[in-house]
C-alpha positions in Angstrom: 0.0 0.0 0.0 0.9 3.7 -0.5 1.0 6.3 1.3 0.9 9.7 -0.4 0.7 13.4 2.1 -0.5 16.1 0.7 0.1 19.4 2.5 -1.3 22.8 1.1 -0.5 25.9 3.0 -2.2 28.8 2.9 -1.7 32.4 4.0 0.3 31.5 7.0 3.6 33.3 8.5 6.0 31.3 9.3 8.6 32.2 11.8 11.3 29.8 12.9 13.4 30.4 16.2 16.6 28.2 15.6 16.4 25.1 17.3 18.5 22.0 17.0 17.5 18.8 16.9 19.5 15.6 16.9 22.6 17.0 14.8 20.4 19.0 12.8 20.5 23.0 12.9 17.6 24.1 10.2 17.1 27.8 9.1 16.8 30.5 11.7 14.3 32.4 10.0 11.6 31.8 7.1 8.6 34.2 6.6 6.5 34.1 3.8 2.7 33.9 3.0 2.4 31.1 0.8 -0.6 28.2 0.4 0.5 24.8 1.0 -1.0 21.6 0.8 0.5 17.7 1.9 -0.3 15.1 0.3 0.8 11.9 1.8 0.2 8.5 -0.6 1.5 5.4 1.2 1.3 2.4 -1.1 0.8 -0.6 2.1 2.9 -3.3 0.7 2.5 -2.1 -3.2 5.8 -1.7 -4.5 8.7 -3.9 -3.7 11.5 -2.6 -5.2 11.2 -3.2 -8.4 7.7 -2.4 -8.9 7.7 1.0 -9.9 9.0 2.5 -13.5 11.3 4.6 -12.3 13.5 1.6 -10.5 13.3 -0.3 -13.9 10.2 -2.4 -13.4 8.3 -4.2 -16.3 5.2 -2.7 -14.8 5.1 0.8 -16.2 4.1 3.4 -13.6 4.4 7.0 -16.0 2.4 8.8 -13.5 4.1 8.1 -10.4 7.7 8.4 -12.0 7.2 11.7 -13.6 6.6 12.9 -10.4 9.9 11.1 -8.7 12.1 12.4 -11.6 10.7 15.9 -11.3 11.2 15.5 -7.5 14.1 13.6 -5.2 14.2 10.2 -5.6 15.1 8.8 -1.8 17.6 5.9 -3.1 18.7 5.5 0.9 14.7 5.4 2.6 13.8 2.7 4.9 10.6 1.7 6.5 9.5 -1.1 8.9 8.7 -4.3 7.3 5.5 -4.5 8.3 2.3 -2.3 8.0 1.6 -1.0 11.5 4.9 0.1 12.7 5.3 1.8 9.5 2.1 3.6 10.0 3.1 4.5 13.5 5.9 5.6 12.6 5.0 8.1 10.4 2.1 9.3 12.3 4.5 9.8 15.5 7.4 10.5 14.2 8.6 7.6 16.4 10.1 4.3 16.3 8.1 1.5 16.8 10.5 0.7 19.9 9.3 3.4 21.7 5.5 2.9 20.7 4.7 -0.7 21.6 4.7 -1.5 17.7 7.6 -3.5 17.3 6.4 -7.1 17.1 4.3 -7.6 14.5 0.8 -6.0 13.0 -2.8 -5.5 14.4 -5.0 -8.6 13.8 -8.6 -7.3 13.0 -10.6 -9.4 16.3 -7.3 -8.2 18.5 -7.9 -5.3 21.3 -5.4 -3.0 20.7 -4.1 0.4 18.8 -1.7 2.7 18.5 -1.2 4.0 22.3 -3.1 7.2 23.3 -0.8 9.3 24.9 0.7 10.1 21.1 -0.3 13.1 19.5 -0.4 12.0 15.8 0.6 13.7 12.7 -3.2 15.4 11.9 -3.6 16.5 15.7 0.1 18.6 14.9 -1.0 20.1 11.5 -4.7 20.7 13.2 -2.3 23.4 15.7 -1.1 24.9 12.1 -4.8 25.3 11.2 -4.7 22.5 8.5 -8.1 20.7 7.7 -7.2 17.4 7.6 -8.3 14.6 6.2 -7.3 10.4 5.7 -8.8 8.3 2.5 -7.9 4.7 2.5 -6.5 2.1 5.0 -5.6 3.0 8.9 -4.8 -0.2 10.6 -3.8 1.6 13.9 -6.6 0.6 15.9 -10.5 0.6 16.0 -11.5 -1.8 19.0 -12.6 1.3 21.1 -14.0 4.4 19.2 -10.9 6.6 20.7 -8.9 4.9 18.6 -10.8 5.7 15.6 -8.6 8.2 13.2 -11.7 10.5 13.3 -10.6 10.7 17.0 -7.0 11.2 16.5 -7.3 14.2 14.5 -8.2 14.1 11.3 -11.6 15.5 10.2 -13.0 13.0 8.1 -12.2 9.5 6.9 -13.0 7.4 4.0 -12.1 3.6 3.8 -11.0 0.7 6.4 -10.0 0.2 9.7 -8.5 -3.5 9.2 -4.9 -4.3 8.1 -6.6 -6.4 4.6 -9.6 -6.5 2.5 -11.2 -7.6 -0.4 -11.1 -4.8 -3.2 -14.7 -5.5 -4.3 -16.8 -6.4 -1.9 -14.5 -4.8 1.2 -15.2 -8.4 3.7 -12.1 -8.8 5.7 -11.8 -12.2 6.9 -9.3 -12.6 10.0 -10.5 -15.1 12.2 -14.1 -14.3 11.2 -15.8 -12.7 8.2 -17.2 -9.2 8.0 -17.5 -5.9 5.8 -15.1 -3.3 6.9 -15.5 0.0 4.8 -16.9 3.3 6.2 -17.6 7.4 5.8 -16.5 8.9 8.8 -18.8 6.0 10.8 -21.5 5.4 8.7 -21.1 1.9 7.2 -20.7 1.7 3.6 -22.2 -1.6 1.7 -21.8 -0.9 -1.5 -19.8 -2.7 -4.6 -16.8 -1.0 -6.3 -13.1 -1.1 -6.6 -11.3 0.5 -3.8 -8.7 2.5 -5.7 -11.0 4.1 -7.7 -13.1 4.9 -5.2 -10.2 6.5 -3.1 -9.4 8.6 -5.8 -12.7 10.3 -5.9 -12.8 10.9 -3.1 -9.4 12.6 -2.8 -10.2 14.2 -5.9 -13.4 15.7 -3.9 -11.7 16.8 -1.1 -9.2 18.7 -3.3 -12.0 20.1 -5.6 -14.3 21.1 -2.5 -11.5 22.2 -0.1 -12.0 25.6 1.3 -9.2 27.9 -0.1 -9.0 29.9 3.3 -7.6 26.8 5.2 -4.6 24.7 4.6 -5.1 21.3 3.8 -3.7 18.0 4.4 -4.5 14.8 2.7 -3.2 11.5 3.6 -4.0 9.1 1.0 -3.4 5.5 2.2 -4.0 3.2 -0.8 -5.1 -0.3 -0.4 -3.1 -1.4 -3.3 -1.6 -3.1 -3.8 -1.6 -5.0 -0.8 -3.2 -8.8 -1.1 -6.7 -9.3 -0.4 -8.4 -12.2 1.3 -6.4 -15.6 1.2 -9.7 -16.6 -1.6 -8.6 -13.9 -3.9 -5.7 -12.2 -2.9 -4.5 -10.2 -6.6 -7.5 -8.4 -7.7 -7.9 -5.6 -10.4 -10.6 -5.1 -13.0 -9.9 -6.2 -16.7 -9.1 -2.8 -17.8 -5.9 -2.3 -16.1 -4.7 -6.0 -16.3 -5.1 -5.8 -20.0 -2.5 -2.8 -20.1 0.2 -5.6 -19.4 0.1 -8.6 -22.2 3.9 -9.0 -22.5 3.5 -10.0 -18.9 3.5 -13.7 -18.7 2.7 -15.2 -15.5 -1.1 -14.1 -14.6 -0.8 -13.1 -10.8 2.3 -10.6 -11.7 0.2 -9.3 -14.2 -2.8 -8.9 -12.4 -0.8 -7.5 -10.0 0.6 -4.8 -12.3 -2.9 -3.8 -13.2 -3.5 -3.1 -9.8 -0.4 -0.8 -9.9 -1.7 0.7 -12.6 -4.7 1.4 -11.3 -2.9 2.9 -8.5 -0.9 5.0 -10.9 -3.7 6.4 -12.6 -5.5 7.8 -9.4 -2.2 9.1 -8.9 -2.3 11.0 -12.0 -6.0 12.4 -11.5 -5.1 13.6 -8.1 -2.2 15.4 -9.6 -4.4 16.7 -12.3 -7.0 18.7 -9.9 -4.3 19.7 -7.8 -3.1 21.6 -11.4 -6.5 22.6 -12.0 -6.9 24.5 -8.6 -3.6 26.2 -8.9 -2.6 24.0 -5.7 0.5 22.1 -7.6 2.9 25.2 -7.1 2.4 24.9 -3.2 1.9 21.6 -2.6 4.7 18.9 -1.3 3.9 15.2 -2.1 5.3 12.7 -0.1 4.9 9.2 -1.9 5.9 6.0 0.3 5.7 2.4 0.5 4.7 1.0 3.9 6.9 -2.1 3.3 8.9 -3.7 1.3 7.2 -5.9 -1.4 5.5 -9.1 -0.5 7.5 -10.9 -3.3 8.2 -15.2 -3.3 4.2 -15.5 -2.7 4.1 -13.9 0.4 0.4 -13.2 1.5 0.3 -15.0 -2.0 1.2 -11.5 -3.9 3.3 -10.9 -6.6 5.2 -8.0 -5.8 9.1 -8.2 -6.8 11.9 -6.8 -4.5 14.8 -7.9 -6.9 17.9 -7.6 -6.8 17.3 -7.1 -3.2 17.1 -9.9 -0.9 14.2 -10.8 1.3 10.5 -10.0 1.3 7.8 -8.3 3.4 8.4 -9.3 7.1 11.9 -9.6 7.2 15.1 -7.7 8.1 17.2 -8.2 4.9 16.9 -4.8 2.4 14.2 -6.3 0.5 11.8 -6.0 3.5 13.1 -2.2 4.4 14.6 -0.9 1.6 11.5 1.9 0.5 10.5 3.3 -2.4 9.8 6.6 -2.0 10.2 10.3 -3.1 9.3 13.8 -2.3 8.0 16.3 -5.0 7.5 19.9 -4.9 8.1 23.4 -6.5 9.1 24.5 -3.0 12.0 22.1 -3.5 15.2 24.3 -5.0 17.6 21.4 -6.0 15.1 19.0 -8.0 15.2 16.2 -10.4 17.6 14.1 -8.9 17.9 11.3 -6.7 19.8 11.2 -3.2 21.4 8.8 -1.1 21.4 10.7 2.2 19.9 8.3 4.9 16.2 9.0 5.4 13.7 7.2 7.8 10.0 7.0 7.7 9.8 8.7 11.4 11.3 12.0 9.4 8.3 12.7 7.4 6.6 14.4 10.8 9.4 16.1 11.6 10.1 17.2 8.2 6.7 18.1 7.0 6.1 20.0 10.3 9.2 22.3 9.9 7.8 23.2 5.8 4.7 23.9 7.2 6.4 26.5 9.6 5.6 24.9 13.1 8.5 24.7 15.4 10.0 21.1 16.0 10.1 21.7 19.4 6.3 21.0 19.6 6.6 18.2 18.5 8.1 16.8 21.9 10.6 13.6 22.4 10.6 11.8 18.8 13.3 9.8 16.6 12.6 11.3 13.9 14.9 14.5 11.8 14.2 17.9 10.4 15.1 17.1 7.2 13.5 19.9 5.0 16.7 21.8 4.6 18.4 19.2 2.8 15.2 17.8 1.4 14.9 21.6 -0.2 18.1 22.6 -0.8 20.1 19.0 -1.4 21.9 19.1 1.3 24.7 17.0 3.2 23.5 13.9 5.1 22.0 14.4 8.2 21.1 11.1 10.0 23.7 8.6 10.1 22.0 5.5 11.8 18.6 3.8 11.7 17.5 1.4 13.9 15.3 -1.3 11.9 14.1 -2.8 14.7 14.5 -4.7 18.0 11.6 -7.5 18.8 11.8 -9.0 22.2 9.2 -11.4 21.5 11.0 -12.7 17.9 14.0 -12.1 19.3 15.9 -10.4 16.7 17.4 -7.1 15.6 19.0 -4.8 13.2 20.8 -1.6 12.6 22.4 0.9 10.0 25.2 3.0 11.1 26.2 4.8 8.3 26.8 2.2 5.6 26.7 -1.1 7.9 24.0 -2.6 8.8 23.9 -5.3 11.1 21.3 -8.1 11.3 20.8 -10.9 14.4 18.5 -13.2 15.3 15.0 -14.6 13.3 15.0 -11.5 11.1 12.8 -13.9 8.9 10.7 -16.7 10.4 13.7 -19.2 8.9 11.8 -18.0 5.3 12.1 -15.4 2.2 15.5 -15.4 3.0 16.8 -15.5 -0.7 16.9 -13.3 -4.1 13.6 -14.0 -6.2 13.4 -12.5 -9.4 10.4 -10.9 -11.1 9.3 -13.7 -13.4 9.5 -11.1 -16.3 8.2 -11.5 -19.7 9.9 -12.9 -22.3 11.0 -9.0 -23.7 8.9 -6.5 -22.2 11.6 -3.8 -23.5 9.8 -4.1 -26.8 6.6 -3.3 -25.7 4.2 -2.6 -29.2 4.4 0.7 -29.9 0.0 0.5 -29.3 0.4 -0.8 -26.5 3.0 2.5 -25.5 1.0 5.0 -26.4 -2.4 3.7 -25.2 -1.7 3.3 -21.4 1.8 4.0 -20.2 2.5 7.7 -20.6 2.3 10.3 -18.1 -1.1 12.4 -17.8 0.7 15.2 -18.9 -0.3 18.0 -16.5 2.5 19.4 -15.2 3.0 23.0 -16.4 6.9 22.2 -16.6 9.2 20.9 -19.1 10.7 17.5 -17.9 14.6 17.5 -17.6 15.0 14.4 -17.1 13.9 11.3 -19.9 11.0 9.8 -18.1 12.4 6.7 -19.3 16.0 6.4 -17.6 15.2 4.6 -14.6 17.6 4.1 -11.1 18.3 0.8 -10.7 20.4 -1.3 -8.1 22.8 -3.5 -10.6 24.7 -5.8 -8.0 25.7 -7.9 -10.5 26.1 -11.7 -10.6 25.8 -13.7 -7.0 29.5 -14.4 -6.8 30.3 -18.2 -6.5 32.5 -17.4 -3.2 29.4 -15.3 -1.1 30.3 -15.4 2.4 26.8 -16.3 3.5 25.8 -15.7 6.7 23.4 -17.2 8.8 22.0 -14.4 12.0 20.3 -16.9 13.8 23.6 -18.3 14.7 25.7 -15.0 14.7 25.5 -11.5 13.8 25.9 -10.9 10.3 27.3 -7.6 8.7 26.9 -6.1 5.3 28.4 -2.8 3.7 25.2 -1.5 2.1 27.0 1.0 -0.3 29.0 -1.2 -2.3 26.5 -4.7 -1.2 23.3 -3.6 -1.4 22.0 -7.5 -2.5 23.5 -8.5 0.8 25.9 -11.1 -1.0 29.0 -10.8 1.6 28.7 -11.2 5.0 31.8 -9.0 6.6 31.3 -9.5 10.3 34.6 -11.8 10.1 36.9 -9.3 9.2 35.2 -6.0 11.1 34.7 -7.4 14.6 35.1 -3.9 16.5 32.8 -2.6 14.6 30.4 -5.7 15.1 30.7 -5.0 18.7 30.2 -1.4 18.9 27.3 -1.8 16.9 25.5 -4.4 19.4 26.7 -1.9 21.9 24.3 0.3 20.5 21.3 -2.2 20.0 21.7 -2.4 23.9 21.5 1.2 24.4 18.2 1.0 22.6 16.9 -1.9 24.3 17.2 0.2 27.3 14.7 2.8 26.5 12.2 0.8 24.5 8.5 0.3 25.8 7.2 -3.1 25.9 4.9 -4.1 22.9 1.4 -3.3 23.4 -0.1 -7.1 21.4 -3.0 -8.3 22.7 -4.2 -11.4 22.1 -7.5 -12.5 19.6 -11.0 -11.4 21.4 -13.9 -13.3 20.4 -16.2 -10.7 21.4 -15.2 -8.6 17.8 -16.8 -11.4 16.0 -18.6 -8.7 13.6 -21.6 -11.3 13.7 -22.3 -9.5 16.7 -22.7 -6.4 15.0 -24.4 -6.9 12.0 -21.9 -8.3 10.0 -19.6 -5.0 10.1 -16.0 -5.1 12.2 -17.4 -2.4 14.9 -15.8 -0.8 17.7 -16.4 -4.0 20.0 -15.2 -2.8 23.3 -17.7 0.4 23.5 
């Protein structure tokens, strides 16, 4: 799934006090009266790696990658491997350590959410006088109605509560069956296909949004995440049938589900242009995960040449896709490989907005607007993937090792699993080209960049002497600059650096919370409630 923040300011002054956070000093002073709006899409677990156009995929994506080329590509952004920590992440601007959220997602019949005592994302902008809004997924908790994201500040919602669903019909089936879609809290029982049905209603918001306020729109796609175990890769005819040089049926159903995606990408774009919004607007497209690739959740995404899947520690299940894209942005069309983490994007979109960091209280996350804006040095140096007491395993990045220890996989998805690509989808007919896979083109600027020249990881051949390395017996260590595929395991030869890097998952352990799981309540049997998942515990 995908997450894309919209964030359109209007008419505010902004003045900054310096403050410092973490190593980072941003500007001292910034006043202007501008109109700004955030627009936040978060693709769940759409796009492993290679999923997307501008990474190289056989699944054209024109809409999406003419706004990451006319943006900054984030070549170095990492997320959790799973959806709820992701999300709490970037709603906190925490790690999931220090939320409860590090083992594992919310189960639809389990009692439990996000913890209260966070002010989220919506509940900051709401101080900026944004009206906010959320269309798509939350997964962050609904068992009690405080939980609800219509209770944790944003002003309307449009879609699910669940981590899953099917696109048609929208039953989730977790333990027991019922139909989890909703406005605000009226139920919805209607038939349609969720991404289209997203994007008009993000395209209404846009179109009936009231010029005097700023606005922000987190867009929380349920593609392409897998739908019920029955039917898990689901996507009308219409999009599937863009992609006959794809071979093997589930990837290219799955493809016409990024498409799909794609193309609401491209109409929200296009009435942001038609309201004169694009020129003040920052877009913040993310995955939630990486893909769910070697028939995880029986999907078809494709992380290669990256190893692992969803659910994992290896760079296949945290290595994002991602960008930012704005006019406000000075140093554009490019991609960087300064370190970013999903816990920035508060942090970040707070300090473009023109609030002061410092209300944001104790968080992980980094101002990183100047170098977003300007292109900048990097400015955070270490990431913490995770620690799970309950799993027992961990991982880190400092700088450009990254350490891994433990069951960072469940003993699965361990390897490199390639896209089962057509037979020669670089010769695409020329019909087939120009009927479905080029940009809506309505962006007022001139591309610099050939739409067409994608970034892509090239690790080369697995060599034949791979020192291997197995974490549930040892920590492993990888140089991510020059081993990105993970081929060499280099603990061996670095052992002080090993150590001072386990040194630092202890200082971590020390100041995380314990998780917040709860185990499966038979009382949210939505049978109980009319066949709907409800708020079971009010």
């Amino acid at each position: 799934m995908q997450h894309l923040m919209c964030l359109y300011m209007p008419k505010i002054v902004i003045n900054h006090s310096s403050v410092c956070i973490h190593d980072y000093l941003y500007w001292k002073i910034w006043s202007n009266s501008i109109w700004s709006t955030i627009l936040t899409i978060e693709k769940c677990v759409l796009q492993g790696w290679n999923d997307v156009g501008f990474h190289g995929s056989e699944i054209k994506t024109p809409n999406i990658d003419r706004l990451a080329y006319d943006g900054v590509i984030l070549n170095n952004y990492y997320v959790s491997p799973i959806c709820t920590p992701t999300r709490g992440s970037l709603m906190t601007g925490r790690h999931p350590i220090h939320l409860g959220l590090q083992h594992y997602v919310i189960s639809a019949p389990e009692p439990w959410g996000l913890p209260l005592n966070y002010t989220l994302m919506p509940q900051h902008f709401k101080r900026l006088g944004y009206a906010t809004h959320i269309v798509g997924k939350w997964h962050l908790g609904f068992f009690k109605n405080e939980y609800l994201p219509t209770s944790r500040g944003f002003d309307s919602h449009f879609g699910y509560w669940t981590g899953k669903e099917d696109y048609f019909d929208h039953m989730d089936i977790d333990g027991f069956k019922g139909l989890d879609f909703r406005n605000n809290m009226a139920v919805v029982n209607d038939t349609f296909y969720s991404t289209e049905q997203y994007t008009k209603q993000a395209v209404n918001i846009i179109e009936t949004h009231d010029m005097s306020k700023p606005l922000f729109l987190y867009l929380a796609h349920q593609a392409v995440h897998a739908g019920n175990s029955n039917d898990p890769v689901q996507a009308p005819s219409e999009y599937v049938d863009r992609f006959p040089y794809i071979e093997n049926k589930k990837r290219r159903t799955f493809a016409g589900m990024a498409a799909a995606l794609d193309d609401s990408i491209g109409e929200v774009v296009r009435i942001l242009n038609h309201r004169g919004l694009m020129n003040n607007t920052i877009i913040v497209f993310s995955t939630d995960n990486g893909g769910p690739a070697n028939n995880y959740d029986l999907n078809a995404a494709c992380n290669f040449p990256l190893r692992g899947t969803k659910n994992t520690m290896w760079e296949g299940g945290l290595h994002g896709v991602g960008f930012i894209h704005s006019a406000l942005l000075k140093h554009r069309h490019v991609k960087t490989d300064n370190m970013v983490h999903v816990s920035d994007w508060l942090p970040t979109l707070y300090s473009a907005a023109g609030g002061s960091i410092a209300d944001l209280g104790d968080i992980d996350g980094l101002d990183l607007w100047d170098m977003m804006k300007k292109g900048g040095e990097n400015v955070r140096h270490e990431i913490l993937h995770n620690i799970d007491p309950v799993s027992k395993f961990s991982a880190i990045r400092v700088d450009g090792y990254k350490l891994i220890q433990g069951d960072i996989s469940g003993h699965r998805n361990d390897g490199w699993y390639s896209c089962t690509p057509p037979t020669d989808y670089g010769n695409i007919t020329q019909q087939v080209q120009e009927k479905y896979h080029h940009a809506n083109n309505h962006s007022k600027e001139r591309f610099t960049r050939n739409p067409y020249t994608p970034y892509v990881i090239d690790c080369g051949p697995r060599p034949n002497t791979t020192s291997d390395c197995d974490p549930y017996r040892k920590p492993c260590l990888f140089y991510i600059p020059t081993d990105p595929c993970e081929y060499n395991d280099v603990a061996e030869f670095n052992p002080a650096i090993v150590q001072s890097m386990l040194r630092r998952i202890d200082q971590y352990s020390a100041t995380a919370v314990a998780p917040v799981n709860k185990p499966e309540d038979k009382n949210a049997n939505p049978l109980f409630y009319g066949g709907v998942w409800s708020p079971w515990l009010d």
